[in-house]
ZAMARGU-4260 file (C-alpha; in steps of 0.2 Angstrom, whole numbers, plus 5000, padded with zeros to 4 digits):
<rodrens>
0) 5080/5117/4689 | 5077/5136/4695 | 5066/5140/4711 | 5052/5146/4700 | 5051/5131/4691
5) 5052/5118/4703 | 5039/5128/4716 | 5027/5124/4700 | 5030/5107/4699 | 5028/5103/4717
10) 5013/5113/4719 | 5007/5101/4703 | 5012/5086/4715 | 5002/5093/4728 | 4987/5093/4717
15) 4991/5076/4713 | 4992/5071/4729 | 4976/5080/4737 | 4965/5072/4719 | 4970/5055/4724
20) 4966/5056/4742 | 4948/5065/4737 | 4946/5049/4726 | 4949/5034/4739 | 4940/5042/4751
25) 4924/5044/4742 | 4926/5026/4735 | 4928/5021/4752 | 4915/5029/4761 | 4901/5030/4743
30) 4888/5018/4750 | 4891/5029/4770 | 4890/5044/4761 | 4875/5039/4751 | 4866/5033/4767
35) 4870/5047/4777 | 4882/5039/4788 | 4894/5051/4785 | 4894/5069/4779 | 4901/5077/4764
40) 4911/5088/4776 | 4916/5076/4787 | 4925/5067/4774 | 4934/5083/4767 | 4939/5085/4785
45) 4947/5066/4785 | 4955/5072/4769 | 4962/5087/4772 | 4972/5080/4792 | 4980/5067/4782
50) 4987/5077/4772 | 4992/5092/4781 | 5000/5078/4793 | 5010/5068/4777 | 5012/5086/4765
55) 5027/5088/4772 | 5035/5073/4764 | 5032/5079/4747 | 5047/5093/4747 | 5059/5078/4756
60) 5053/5068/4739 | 5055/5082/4729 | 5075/5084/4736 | 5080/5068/4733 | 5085/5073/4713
65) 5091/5089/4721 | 5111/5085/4718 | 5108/5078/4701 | 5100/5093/4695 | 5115/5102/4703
70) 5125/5094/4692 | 5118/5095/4677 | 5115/5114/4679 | 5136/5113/4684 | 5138/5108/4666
75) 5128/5116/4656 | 5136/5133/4663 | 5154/5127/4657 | 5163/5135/4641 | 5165/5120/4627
80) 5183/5115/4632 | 5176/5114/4651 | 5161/5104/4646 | 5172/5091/4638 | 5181/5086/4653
85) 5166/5088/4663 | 5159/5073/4653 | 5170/5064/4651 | 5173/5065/4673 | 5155/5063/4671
90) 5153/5047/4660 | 5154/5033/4675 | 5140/5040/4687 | 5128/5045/4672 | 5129/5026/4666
95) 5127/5018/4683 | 5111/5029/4683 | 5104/5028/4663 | 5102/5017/4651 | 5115/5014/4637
100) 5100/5016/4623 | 5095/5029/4633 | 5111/5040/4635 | 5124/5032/4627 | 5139/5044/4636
105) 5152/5036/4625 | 5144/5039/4609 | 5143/5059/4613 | 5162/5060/4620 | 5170/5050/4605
110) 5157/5063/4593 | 5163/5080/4601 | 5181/5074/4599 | 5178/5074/4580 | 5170/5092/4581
115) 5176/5110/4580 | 5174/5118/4597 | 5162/5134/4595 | 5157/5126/4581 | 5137/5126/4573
120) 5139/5106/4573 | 5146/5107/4592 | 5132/5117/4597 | 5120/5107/4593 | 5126/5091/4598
125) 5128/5100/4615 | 5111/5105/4617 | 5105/5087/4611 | 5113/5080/4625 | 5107/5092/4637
130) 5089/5090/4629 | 5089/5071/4631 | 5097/5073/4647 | 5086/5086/4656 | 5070/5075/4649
135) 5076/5059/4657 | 5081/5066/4673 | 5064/5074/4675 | 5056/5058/4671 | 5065/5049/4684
140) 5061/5063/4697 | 5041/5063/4693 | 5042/5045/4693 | 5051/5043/4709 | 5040/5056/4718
145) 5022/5048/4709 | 5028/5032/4715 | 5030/5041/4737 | 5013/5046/4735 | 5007/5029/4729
150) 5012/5024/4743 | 5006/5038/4753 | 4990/5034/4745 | 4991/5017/4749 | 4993/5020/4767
155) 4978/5031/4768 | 4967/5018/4757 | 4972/5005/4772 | 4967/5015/4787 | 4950/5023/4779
160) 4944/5006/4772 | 4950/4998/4791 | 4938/5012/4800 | 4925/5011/4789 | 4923/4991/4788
165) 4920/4992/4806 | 4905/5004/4803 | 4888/4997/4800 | 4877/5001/4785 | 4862/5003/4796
170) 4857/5006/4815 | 4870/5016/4827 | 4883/5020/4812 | 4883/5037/4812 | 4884/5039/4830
175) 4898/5028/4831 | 4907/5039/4816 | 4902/5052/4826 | 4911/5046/4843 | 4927/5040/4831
180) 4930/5060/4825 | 4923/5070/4841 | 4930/5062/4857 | 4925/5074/4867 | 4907/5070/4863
185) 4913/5050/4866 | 4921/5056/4883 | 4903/5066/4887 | 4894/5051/4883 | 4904/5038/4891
190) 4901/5051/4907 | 4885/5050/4908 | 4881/5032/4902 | 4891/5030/4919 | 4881/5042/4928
195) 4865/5030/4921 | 4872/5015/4927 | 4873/5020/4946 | 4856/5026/4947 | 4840/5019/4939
200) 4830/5034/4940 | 4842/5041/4928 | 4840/5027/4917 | 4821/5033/4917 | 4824/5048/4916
205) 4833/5043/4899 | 4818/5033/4893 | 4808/5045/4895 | 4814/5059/4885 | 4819/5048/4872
210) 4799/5043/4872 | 4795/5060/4873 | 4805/5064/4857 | 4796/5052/4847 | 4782/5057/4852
215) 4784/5074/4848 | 4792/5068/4830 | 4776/5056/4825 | 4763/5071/4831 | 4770/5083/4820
220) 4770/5071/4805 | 4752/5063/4809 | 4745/5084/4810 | 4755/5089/4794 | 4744/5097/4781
225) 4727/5098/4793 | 4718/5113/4795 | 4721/5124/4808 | 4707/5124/4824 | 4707/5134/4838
230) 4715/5128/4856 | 4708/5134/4872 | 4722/5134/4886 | 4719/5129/4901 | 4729/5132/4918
235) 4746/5124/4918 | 4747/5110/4934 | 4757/5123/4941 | 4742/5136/4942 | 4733/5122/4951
240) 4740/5114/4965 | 4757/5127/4966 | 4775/5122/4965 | 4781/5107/4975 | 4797/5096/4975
245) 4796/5080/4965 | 4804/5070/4948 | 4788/5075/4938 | 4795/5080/4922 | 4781/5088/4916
250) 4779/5101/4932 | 4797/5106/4929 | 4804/5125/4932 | 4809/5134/4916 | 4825/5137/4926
255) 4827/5117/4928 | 4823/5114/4909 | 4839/5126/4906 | 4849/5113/4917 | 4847/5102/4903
260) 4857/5115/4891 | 4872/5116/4901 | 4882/5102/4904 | 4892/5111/4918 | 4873/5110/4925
265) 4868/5094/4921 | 4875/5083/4935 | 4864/5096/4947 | 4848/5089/4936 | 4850/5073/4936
270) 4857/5072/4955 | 4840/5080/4960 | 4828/5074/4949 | 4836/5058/4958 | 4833/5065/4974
275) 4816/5069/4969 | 4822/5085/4971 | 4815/5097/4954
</rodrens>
């Protein structure tokens, strides 16, 4: 098989091979992905590592008929006296690799020993046996390599159904999806739940904001579609009684809020909102 022809046919594998990986993921994942669990790009993401990782393989599986089709392109090169002792040198390996009904060597030797050589009848009996021959060998390659990505397949099926069985339908799913495929966010949050457990005002700290958020969430749904009033502003605290030291997160800096925004700054806030020291 020229170059040209087998770069087509394993580029058609690859498309095999990337359709079938689309199709388990998303049957794995369909009621995560419904729920929002998991994203439609995050999934595409799982696709494409594991096959950029196994891809590689499909040319090793495309290889492996490599000799044979050396072989039969030897052949059907030779002049006709040449191509009669090729067969019959040939007759053993081709039957411990075909079928008798399928290419029955000993019927076309016994046949081309009757025949003219050069002759019209010769010819075609030629090309009927490279025909028949070049048709079975390609359905043993394309079966053979179909069969590797099964199995490829079947590996990938494994470890996506393993990761998501251990993922809830409801509660902290995503973030635990979230923490499987972005480690250094795991290794950020593993650092600070750390940080929480040494100090308890941290631990506040964290309650707090996580009220505040709410908050902030439920006011802006309860004023949604109200008419617009005018707000009078008063004097922040500030203003009032001037800047002091504390843990007051309502009287903080605008330079402290951006502590929060850098985690190389972030140890500094919560060490001194510890301190009392904002």
């Amino acid at each position: 098989m020229d170059w040209k022809i087998r770069n087509i046919r394993l580029q058609e594998l690859r498309e095999i091979y990337q359709e079938k990986l689309k199709n388990i993921a998303y049957r794995v994942y369909e009621s995560h992905f419904q729920n929002g669990i998991v994203k439609q790009e995050e999934l595409e993401g799982e696709i494409m590592s594991y096959y950029q990782h196994t891809q590689p393989s499909l040319q090793e599986f495309y290889s492996h008929y490599a000799t044979q089709w050396e072989h039969f392109y030897e052949g059907h090169e030779l002049t006709d006296s040449a191509f009669l002792r090729f067969l019959e040198n040939s007759a053993y390996p081709l039957q411990m690799k075909y079928n008798r009904g399928d290419l029955n060597l000993q019927y076309y030797i016994e046949r081309f020993h009757t025949l003219k050589k050069r002759s019209k009848e010769w010819k075609h009996l030629r090309n009927l046996f490279f025909d028949k021959w070049y048709h079975l060998l390609a359905n043993n390659e394309y079966n053979y390599q179909i069969e590797r990505i099964n199995n490829l397949c079947e590996r990938f099926y494994r470890l996506q159904k393993n990761i998501a069985d251990q993922l809830p339908q409801r509660g902290n799913a995503r973030l635990m999806w979230l923490l499987r495929t972005h480690q250094e966010l795991a290794k950020q949050l593993f650092h600070y739940d750390e940080i929480a457990k040494n100090h308890p005002a941290i631990r506040e700290l964290t309650k707090i904001l996580g009220k505040q958020h709410y908050g902030k969430e439920k006011k802006f749904r309860m004023v949604a579609g109200i008419h617009r009033e005018q707000i009078i502003t008063h004097a922040t605290k500030s203003d009032i009684t001037g800047v002091c030291e504390g843990n007051d997160l309502n009287s903080l800096l605008p330079i402290e809020y951006c502590y929060l925004s850098d985690p190389a700054l972030q140890p500094l806030f919560f060490e001194r909102f510890n301190k009392k020291k904002l």
